[in-house]
C-alpha positions in Angstrom: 79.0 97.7 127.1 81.3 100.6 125.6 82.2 99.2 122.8 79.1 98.3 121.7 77.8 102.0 122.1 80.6 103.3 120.5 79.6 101.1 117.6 76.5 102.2 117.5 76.8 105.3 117.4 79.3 105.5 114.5 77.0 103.9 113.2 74.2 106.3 113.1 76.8 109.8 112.6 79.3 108.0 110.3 78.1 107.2 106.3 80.1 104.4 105.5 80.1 103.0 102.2 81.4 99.7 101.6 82.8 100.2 98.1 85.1 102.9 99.5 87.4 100.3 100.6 89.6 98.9 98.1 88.8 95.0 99.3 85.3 95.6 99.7 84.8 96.9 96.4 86.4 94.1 94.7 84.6 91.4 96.4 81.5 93.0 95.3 82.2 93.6 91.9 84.8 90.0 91.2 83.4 87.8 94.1 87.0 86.7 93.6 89.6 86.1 96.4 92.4 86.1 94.8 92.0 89.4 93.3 90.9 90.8 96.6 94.0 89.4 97.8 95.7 91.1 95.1 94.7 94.6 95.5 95.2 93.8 99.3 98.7 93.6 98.5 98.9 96.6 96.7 97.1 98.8 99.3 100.1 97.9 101.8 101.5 101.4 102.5 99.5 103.4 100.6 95.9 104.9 99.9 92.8 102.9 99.1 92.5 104.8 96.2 95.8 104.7 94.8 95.5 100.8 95.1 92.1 100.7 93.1 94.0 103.0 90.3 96.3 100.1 90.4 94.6 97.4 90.0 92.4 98.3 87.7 96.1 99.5 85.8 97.1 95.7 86.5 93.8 94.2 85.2 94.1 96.1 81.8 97.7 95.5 81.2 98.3 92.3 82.3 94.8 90.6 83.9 94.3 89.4 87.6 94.2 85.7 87.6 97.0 83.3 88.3 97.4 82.3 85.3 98.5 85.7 84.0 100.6 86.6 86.8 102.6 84.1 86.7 103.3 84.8 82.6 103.5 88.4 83.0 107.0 90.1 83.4 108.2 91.5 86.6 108.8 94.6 84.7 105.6 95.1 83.1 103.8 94.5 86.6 105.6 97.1 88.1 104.5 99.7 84.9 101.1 98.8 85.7 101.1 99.2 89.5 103.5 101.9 89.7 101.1 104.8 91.4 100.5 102.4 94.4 104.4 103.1 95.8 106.4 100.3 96.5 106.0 98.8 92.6 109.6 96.9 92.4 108.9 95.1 95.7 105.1 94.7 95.0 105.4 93.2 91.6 107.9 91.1 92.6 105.3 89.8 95.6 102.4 89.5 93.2 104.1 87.1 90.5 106.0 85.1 93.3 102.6 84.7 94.7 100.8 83.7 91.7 103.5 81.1 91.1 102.9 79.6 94.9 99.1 79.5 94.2 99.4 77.9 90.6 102.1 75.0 92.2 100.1 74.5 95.8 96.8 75.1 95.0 96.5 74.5 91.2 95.5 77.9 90.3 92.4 77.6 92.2 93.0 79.9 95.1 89.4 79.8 96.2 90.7 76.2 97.6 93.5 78.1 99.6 90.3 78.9 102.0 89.0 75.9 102.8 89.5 74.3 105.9 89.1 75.3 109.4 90.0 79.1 110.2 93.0 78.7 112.1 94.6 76.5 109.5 93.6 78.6 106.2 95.1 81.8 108.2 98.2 80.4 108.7 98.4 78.9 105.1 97.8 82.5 103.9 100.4 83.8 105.9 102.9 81.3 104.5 102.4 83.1 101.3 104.4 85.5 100.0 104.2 89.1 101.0 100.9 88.0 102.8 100.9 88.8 106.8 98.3 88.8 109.5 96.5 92.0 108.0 96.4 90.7 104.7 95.2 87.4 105.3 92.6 88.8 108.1 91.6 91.4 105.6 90.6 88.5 102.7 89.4 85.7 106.0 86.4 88.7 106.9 85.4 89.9 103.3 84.6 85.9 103.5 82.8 85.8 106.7 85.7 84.1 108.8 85.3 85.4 112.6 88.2 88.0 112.5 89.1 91.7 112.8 91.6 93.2 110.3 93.8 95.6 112.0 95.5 98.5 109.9 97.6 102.1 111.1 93.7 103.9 111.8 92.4 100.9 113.5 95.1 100.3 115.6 94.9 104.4 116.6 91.8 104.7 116.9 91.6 101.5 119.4 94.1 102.5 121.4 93.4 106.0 122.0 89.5 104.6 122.6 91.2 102.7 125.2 89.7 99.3 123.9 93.0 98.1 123.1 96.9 98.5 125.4 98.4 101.6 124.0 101.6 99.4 123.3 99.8 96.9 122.4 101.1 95.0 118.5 98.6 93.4 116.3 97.8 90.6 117.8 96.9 92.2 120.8 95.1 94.8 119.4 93.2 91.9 117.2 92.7 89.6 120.4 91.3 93.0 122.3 89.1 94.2 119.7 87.6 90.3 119.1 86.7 90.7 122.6 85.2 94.3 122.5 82.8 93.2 120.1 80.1 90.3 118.9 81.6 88.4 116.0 78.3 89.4 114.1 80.3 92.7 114.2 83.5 91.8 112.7 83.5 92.7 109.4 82.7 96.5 109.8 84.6 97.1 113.1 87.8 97.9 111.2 85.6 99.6 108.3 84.0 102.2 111.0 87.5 102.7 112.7 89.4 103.7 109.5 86.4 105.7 108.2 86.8 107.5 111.9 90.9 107.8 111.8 90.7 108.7 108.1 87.8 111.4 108.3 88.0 112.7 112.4 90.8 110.5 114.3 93.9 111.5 112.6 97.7 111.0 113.6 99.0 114.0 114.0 96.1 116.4 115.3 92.8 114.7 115.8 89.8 117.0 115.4 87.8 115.9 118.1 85.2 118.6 119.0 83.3 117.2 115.9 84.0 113.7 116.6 80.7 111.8 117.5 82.1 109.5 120.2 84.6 112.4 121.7 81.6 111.6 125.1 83.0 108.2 125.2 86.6 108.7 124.5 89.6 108.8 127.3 92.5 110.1 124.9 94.2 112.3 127.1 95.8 114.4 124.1 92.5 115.6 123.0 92.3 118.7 120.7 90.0 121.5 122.4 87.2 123.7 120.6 88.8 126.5 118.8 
């Protein structure tokens, strides 16, 4: 099966390193959802990095709980999260959020995953400034069967031919769930933004070094130079 070489062989060329992505990262070092969550939110439009400088910003001057972003001022969230872009709109989202969690789930936010998948992914859509990449994004880093879709996995999809080249994100979700074993899941979308960050880029893709350019049928390839 393509996809499954394709996979494979990113795989073997591509060094991936989990902690690299701002979710990852802080699962690993919180094992906490809702700050996952959080710096989920804040990576929305801008780089993994820039959201880790942020929420690290956020943690010292105000804490990542719920409890602490539902006392903190709008004003003083936005300060503190100001170098991930978006900061009057984001801070906004992250207290309105922590006051949703603190009223519906009793602070406990861990609860706002229980239940089956299709129900806890459309509670965590109903929440605010959480959509479908968001709430996939948190559902995998806990081992629920779904694929996370962002701007270089949906590129790097399409042009791979794996999903519709018009295809929106649940398409390209549905496609890719298909491509793929659900063992696989979690570091589909990792591989594919390491790919479109690194080798399949928007504007000019570099794809005499890419390693799957054999498996590829983009037809706007860039030739050896």
């Amino acid at each position: 099966m393509r996809a499954q070489h394709i996979l494979k062989v990113l795989r073997e060329k591509i060094p991936l390193h989990e902690e690299d992505f701002a979710a990852s990262r802080v699962a690993k070092e919180s094992g906490d959802p809702f700050r996952v969550l959080v710096v989920t939110i804040l990576s929305q439009n801008c780089t993994d990095i820039a959201a880790l400088r942020a929420y690290g910003n956020l943690d010292h001057a105000v804490g990542v709980s719920v409890s602490t972003l539902s006392r903190a001022r709008v004003r003083t969230i936005e300060k503190a999260i100001h170098v991930a872009g978006l900061h009057k709109q984001k801070a906004k989202a992250l207290k309105q959020l922590a006051k949703v969690v603190n009223e519906k789930y009793s602070g406990n936010f861990a609860a706002a995953l229980n239940g089956s998948f299709e129900q806890v992914r459309e509670s965590l859509q109903g929440l605010p400034n959480v959509g479908p990449k968001t709430a996939d994004v948190v559902l995998s880093i806990w081992d629920r069967p779904t694929i996370s879709v962002d701007t270089h996995v949906d590129r790097v999809s399409k042009r791979l031919g794996l999903a519709p080249a018009k295809a929106r994100y649940s398409e390209v979700r549905s496609a890719l769930m298909q491509e793929f074993l659900e063992e696989d899941y979690r570091s589909v979308p990792l591989y594919f933004m390491a790919l479109g960050r690194k080798i399949c880029k928007a504007q000019r893709p570099i794809c005499p070094i890419c390693p799957i350019n054999n498996l590829c049928p983009y037809e706007r390839k860039t030739r050896p130079t």
